[in-house]
Kinemage of the C-alpha trace (Angstrom):
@kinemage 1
@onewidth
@group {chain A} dominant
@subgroup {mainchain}
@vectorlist {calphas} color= white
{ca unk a 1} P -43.343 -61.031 164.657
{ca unk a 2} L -41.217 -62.542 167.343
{ca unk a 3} L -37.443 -62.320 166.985
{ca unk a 4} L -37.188 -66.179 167.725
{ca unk a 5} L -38.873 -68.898 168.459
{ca unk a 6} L -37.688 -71.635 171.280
{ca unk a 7} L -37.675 -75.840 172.055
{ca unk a 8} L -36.298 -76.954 174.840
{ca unk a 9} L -35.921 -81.032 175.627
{ca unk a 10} L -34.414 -83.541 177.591
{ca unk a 11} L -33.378 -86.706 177.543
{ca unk a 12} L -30.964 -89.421 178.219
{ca unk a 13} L -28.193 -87.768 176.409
{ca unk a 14} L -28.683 -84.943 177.915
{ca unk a 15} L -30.942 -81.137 177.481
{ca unk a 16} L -30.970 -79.311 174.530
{ca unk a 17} L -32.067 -75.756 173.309
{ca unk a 18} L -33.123 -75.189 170.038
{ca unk a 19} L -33.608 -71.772 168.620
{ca unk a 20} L -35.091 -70.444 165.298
{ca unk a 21} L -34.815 -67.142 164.368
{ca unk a 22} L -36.256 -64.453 162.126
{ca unk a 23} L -32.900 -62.597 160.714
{ca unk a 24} L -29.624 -63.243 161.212
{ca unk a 25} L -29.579 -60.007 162.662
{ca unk a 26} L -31.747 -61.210 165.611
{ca unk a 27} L -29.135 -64.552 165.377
{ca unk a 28} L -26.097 -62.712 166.021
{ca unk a 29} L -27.378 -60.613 168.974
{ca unk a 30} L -28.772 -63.669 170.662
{ca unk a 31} L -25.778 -65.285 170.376
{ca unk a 32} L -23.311 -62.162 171.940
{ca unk a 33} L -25.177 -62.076 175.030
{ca unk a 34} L -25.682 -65.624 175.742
{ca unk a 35} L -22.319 -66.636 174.891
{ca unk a 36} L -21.019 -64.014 177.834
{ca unk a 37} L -22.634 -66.919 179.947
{ca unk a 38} L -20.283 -69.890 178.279
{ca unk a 39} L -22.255 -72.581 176.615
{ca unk a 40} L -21.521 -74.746 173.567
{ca unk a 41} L -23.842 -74.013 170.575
{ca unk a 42} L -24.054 -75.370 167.099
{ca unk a 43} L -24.814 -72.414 164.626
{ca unk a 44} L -26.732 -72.625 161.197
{ca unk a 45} L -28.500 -70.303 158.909
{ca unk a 46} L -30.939 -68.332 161.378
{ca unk a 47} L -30.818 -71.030 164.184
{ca unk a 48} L -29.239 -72.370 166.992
{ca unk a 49} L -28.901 -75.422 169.308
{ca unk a 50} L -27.201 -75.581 172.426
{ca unk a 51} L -26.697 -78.868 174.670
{ca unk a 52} L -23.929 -79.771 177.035
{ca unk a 53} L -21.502 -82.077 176.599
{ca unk a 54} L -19.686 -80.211 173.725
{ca unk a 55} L -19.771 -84.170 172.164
{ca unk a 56} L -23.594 -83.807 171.224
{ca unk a 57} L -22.616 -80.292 169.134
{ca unk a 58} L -19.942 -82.382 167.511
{ca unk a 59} L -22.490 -85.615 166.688
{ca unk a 60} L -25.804 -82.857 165.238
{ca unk a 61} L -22.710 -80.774 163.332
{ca unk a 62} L -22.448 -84.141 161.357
{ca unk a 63} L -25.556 -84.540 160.610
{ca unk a 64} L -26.998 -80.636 159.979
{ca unk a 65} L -23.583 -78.716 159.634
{ca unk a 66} L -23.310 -75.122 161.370
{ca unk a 67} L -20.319 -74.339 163.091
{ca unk a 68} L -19.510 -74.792 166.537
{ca unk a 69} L -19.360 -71.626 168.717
{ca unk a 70} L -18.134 -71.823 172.579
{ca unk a 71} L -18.851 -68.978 175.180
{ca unk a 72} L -16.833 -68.070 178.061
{ca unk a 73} L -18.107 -66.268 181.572
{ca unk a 74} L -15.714 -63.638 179.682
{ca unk a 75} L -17.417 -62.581 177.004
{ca unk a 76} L -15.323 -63.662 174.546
{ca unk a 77} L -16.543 -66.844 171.518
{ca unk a 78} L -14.558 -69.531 169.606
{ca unk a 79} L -15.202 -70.884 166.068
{ca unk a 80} L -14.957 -74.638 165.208
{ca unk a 81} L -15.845 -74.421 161.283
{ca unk a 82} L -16.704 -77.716 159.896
């Protein structure tokens, strides 16, 4: 079994990466590494979706919850809880 599965789109408002994973486990290591790289991303229960601007996280947390998570180029993450 694959540790996630991947969907990536575009359009008008902008590209977005959508992630589904198979443990949390898998979740939370995804998530260290590629937030070393800065991003915004929207985190549920075993999944992920990432777009840029940070104002499409805010608009999908609305509608599917999750929390927000920001990377830095740093390595380090911050939490927006809804």
């Amino acid at each position: 079994m694959d540790d996630y599965r991947q969907a990536v789109c575009k359009n008008s408002r902008g590209k977005f990466l959508f992630l589904d994973f198979a443990t949390a486990k898998n979740q939370r290591d995804w998530l260290e590494t590629a937030q070393m790289y800065g991003g915004v991303y929207l985190v549920g229960n075993r999944w992920v979706l990432s777009s840029s601007p940070r104002k499409n996280m805010e608009e999908f947390r609305e509608k599917f919850g999750g929390t927000i998570e920001e990377g830095t180029s740093y390595g380090g993450a911050s939490r927006t809880p809804r």
